[in-house]
FITI-334191 format. One line per 5 residues: number of its first residue (from 1); their letters; for each residue x, y, z of N, C-alpha, C, O. Coordinates in nm, 4 decimals. Each point is the difference from the previous one (the first is absolute). Layout:
BEGIN
NUM = a = X,Y,Z,X,Y,Z,X,Y,Z,X,Y,Z; ...
REM end
This chain:
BEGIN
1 = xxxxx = 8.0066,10.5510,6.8629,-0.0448,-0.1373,0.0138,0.1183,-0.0972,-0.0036,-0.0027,-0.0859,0.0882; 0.1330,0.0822,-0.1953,0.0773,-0.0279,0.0340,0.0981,-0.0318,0.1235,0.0566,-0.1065,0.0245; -0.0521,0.2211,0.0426,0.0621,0.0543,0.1006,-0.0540,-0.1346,0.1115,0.0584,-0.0824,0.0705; -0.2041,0.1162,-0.1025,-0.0997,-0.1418,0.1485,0.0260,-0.1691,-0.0727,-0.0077,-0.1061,0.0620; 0.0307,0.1194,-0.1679,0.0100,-0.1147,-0.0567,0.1535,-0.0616,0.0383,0.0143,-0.1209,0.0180
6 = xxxxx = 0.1084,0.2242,-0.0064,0.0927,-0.0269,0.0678,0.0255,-0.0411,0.1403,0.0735,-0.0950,0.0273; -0.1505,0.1856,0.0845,0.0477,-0.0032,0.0820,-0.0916,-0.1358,0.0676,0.0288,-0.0546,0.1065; -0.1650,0.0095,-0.2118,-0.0462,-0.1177,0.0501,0.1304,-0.1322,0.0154,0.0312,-0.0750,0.0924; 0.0213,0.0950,-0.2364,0.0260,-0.0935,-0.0660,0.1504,0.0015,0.1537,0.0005,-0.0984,0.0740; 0.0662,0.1687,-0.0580,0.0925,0.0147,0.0789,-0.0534,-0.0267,0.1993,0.0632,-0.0642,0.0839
11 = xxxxx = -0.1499,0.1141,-0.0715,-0.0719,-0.1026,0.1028,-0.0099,-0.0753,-0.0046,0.0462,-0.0589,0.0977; -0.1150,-0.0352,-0.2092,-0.0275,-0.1214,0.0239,0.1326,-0.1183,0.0002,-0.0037,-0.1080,0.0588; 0.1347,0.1686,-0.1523,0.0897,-0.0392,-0.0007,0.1057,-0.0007,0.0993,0.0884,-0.0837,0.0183; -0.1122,0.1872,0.0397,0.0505,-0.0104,0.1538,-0.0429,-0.0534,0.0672,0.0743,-0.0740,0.0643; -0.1718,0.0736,-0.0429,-0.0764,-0.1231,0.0926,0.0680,-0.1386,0.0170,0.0359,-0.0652,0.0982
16 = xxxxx = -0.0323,0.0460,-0.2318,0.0008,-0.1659,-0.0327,0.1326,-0.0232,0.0060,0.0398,-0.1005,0.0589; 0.0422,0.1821,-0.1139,0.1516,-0.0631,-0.0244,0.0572,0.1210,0.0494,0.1154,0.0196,-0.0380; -0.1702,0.0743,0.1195,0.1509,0.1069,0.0541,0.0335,0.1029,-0.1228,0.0899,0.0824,0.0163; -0.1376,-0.0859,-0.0968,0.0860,0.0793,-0.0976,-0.1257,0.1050,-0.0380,-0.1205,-0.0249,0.0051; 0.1793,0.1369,-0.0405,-0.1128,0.1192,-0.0623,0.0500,0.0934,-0.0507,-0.0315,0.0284,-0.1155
21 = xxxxx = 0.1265,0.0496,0.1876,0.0543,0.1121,-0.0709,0.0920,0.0247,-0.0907,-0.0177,0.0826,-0.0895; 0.1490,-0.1671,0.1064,0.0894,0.0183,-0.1681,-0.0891,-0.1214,-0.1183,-0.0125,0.0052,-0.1223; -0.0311,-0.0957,0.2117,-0.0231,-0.1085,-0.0949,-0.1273,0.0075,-0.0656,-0.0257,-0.0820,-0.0882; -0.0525,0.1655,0.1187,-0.1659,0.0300,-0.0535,0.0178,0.0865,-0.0013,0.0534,0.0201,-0.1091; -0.0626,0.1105,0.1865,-0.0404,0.1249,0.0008,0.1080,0.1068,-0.1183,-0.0469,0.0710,-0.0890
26 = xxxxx = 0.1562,-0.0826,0.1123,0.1513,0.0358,-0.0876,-0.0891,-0.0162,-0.1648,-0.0835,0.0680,-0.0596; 0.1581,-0.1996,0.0322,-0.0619,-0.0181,-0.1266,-0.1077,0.0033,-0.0776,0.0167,-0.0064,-0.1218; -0.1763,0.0193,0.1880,-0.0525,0.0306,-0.0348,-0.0503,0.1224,-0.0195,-0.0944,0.0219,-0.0759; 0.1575,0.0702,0.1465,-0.0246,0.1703,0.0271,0.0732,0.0166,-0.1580,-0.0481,0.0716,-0.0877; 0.1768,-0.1551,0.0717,0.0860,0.0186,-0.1217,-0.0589,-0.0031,-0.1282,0.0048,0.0781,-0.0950
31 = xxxxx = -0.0622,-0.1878,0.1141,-0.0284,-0.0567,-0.1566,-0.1869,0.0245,-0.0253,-0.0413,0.0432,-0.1076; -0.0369,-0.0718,0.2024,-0.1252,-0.0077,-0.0128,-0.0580,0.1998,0.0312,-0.1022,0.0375,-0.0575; 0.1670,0.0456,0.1321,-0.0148,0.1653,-0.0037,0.0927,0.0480,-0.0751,-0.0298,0.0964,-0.0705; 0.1495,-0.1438,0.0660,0.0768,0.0615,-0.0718,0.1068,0.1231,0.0714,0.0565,0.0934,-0.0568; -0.0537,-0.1378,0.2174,0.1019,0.1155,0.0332,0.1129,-0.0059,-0.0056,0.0261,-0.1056,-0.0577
36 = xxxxx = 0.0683,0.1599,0.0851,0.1226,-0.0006,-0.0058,0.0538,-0.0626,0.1461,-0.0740,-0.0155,0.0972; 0.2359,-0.0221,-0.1006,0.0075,-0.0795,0.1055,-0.0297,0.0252,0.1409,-0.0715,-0.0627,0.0781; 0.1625,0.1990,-0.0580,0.0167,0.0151,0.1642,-0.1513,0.0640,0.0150,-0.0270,-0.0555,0.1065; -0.0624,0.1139,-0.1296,-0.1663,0.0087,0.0634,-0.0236,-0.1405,0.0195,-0.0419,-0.0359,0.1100; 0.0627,-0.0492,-0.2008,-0.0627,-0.1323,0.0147,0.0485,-0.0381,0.0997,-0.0846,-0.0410,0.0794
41 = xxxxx = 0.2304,0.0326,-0.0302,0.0164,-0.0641,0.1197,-0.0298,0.0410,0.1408,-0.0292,-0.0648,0.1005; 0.0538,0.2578,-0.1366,-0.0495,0.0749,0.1372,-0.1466,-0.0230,0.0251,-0.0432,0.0108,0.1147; -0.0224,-0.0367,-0.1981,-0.1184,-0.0474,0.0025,-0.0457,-0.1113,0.0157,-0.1227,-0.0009,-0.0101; 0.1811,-0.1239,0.0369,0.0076,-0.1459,0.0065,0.0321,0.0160,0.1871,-0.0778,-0.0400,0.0866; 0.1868,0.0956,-0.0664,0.0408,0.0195,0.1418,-0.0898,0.0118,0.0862,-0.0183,-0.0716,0.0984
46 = xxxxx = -0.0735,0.2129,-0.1517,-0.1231,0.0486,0.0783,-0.0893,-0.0978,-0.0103,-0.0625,-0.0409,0.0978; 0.0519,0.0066,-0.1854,-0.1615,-0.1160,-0.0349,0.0820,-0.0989,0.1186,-0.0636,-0.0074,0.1051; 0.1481,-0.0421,-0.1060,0.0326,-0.1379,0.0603,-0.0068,-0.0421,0.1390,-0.0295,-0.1038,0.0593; 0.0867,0.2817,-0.0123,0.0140,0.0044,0.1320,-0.1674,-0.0132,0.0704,-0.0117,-0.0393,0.1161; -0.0863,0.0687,-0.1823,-0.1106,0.0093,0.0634,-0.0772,-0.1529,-0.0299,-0.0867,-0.0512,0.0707
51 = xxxxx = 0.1356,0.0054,-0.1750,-0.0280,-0.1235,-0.0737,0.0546,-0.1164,0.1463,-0.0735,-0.0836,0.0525; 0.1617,0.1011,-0.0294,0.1224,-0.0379,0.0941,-0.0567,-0.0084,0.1735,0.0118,-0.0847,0.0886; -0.0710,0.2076,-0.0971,-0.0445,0.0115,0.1272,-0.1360,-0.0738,-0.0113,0.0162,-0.0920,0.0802; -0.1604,0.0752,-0.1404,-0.0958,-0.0882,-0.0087,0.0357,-0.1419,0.0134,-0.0307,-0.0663,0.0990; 0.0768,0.0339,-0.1703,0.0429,-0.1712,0.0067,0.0622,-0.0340,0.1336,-0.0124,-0.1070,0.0595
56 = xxxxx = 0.0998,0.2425,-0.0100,0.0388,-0.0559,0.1414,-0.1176,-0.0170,0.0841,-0.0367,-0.0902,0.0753; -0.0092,0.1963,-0.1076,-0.1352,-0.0225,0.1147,-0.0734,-0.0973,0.0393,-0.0465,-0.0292,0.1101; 0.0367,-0.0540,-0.2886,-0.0995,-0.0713,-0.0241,0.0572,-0.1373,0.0774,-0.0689,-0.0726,0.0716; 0.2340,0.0508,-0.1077,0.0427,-0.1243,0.0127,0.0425,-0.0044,0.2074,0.0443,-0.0924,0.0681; -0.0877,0.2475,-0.0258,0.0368,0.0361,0.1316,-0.1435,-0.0973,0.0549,0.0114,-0.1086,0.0568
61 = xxxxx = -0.0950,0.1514,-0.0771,-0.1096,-0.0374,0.0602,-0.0423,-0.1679,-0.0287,-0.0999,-0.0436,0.0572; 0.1850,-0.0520,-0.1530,0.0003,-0.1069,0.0017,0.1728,-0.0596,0.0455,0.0778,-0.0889,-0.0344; -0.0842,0.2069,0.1353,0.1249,-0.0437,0.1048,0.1256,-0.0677,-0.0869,0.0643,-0.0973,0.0394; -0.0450,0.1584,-0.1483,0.0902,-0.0611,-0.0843,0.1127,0.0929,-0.0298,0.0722,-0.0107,-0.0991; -0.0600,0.1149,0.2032,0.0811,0.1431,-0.0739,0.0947,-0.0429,0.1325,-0.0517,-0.0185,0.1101
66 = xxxxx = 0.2200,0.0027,-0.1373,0.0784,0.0125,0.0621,0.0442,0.1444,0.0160,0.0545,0.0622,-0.0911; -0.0798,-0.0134,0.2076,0.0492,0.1659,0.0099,0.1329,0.0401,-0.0157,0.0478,0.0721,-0.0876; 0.0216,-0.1417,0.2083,0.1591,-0.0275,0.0148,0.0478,-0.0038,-0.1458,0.0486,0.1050,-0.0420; -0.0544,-0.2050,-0.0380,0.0427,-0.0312,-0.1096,0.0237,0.0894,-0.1082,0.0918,0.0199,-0.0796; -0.2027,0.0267,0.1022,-0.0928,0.1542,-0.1428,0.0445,0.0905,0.0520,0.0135,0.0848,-0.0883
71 = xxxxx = 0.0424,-0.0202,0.2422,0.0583,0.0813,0.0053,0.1500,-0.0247,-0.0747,0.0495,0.0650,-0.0921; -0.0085,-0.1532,0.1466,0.1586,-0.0353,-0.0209,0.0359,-0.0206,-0.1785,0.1024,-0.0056,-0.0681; -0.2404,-0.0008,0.0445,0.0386,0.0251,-0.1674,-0.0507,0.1504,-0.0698,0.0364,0.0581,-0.1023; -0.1281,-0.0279,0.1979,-0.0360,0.1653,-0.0841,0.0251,0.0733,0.0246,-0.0418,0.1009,-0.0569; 0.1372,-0.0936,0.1700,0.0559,0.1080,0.0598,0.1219,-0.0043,-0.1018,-0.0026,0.1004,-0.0713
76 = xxxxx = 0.0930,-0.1726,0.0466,0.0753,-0.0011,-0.1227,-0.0106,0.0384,-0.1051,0.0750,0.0796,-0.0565; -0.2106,-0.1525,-0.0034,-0.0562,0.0154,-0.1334,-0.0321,0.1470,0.0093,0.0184,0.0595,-0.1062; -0.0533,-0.0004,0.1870,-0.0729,0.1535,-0.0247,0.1504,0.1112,-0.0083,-0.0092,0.1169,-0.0376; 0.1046,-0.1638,0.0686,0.1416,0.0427,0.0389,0.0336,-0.0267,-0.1801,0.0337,0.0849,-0.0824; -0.0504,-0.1896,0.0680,0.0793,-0.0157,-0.1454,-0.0568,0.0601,-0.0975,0.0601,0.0454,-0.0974
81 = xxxxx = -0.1980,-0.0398,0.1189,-0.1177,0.1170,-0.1110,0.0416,0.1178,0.0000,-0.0400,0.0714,-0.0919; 0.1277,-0.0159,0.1881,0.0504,0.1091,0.0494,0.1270,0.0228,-0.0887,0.0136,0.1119,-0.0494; 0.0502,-0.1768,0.0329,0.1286,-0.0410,-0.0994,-0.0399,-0.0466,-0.1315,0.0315,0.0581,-0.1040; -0.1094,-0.1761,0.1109,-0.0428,0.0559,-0.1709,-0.0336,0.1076,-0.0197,0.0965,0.0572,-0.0507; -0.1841,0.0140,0.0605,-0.0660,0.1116,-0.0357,0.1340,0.0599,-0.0197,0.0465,-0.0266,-0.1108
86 = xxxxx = -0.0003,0.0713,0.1570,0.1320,0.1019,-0.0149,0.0802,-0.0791,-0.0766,0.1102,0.0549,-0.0017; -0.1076,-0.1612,-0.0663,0.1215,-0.0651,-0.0862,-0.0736,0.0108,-0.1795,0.0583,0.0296,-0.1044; -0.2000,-0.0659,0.1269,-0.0508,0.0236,-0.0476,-0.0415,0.1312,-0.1102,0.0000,0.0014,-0.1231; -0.0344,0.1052,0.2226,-0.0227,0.1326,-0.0506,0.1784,0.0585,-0.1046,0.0206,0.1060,-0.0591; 0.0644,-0.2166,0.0749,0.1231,0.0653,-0.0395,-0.0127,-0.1186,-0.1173,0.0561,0.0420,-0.1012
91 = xxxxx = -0.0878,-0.1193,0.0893,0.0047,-0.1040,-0.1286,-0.0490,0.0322,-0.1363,-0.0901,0.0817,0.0193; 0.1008,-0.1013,-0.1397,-0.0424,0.0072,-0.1134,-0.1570,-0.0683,-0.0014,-0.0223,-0.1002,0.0679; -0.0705,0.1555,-0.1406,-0.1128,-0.0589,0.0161,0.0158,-0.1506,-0.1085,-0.0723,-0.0914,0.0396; 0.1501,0.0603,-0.1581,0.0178,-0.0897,-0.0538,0.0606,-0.0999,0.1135,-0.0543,-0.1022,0.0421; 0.1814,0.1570,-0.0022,0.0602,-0.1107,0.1054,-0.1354,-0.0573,0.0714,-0.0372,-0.1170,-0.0093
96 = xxxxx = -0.0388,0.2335,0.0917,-0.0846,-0.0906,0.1212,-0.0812,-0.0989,-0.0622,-0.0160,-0.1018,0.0674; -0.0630,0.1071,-0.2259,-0.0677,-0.1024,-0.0908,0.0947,-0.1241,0.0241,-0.0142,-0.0861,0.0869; 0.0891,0.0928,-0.1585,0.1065,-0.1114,0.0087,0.0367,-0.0844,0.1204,-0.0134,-0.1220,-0.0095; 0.0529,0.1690,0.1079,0.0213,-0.0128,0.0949,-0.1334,-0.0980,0.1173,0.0032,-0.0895,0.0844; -0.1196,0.1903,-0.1592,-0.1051,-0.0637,0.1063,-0.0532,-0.1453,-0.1143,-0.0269,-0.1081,0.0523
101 = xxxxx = 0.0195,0.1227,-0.1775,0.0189,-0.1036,-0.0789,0.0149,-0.1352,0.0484,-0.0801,-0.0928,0.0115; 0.2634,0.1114,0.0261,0.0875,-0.1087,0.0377,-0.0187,-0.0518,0.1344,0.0256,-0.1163,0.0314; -0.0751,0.2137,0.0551,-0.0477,-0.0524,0.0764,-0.1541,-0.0962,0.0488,-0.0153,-0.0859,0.0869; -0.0506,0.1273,-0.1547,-0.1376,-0.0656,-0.0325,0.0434,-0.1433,-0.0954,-0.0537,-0.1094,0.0176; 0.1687,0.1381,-0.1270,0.0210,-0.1418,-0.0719,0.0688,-0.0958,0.1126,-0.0209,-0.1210,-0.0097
106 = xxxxx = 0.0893,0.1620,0.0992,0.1027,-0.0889,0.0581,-0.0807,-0.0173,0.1276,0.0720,-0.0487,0.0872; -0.2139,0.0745,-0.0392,-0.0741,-0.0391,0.1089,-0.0667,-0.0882,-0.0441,-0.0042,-0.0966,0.0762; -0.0822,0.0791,-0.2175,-0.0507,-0.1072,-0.1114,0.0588,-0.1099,0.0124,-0.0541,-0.1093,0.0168; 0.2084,0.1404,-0.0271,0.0790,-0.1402,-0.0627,0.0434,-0.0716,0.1427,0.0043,-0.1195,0.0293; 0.0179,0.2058,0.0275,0.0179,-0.0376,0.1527,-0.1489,-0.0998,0.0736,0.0079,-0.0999,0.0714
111 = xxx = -0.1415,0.1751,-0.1234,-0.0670,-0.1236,0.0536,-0.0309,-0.0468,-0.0856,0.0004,-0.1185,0.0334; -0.0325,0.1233,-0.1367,0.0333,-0.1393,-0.0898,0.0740,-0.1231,0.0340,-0.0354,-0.1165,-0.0182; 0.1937,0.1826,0.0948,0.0394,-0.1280,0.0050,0.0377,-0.0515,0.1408,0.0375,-0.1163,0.0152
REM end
């Protein structure tokens, strides 16, 4: 039940503001199931990508989906998932906490200000 309570909560948050998988899905797999990091994220990836693909659809059919654009950024982005993953799998599991931490604090403070 958890698990649906997440991936609502990460839909609906994608929806609205773009964000779902490190920023909902990550941390709550963490703290609210209790897994450990890298399932949580290999598992955030998978949820997202399909998460990822609905909303396009949705925002396709209210003619709002730049194709050109979303290629020219996910064709990258799916390239760099490719490189995390492998930078990743070699990291300390404390480092990646930390790390994804600072990054979630310094996206906060960033729109904050």
């Amino acid at each position: 039940m958890r698990l649906v309570a997440i991936g609502l909560a990460a839909g609906f948050f994608s929806a609205l503001f773009g964000v779902g998988g490190g920023i909902v899905i990550v941390p709550l797999l963490l703290l609210w199931v209790g897994w450990k990091e890298r399932p949580a994220m290999a598992t955030s990836l998978g949820a997202i990508g399909v998460t990822a693909l609905a909303g396009a659809i949705a925002y396709g059919f209210r003619g709002e989906l730049e194709l050109g654009p979303a290629a020219a950024v996910g064709i990258p982005a799916a390239l760099g998932a490719v490189a995390g993953t492998a930078l990743q799998q070699r990291a300390a599991s404390r480092a990646l906490s930390l790390g994804f931490a600072a990054l979630l604090a310094a996206i906060g403070v960033r729109l904050l200000v």
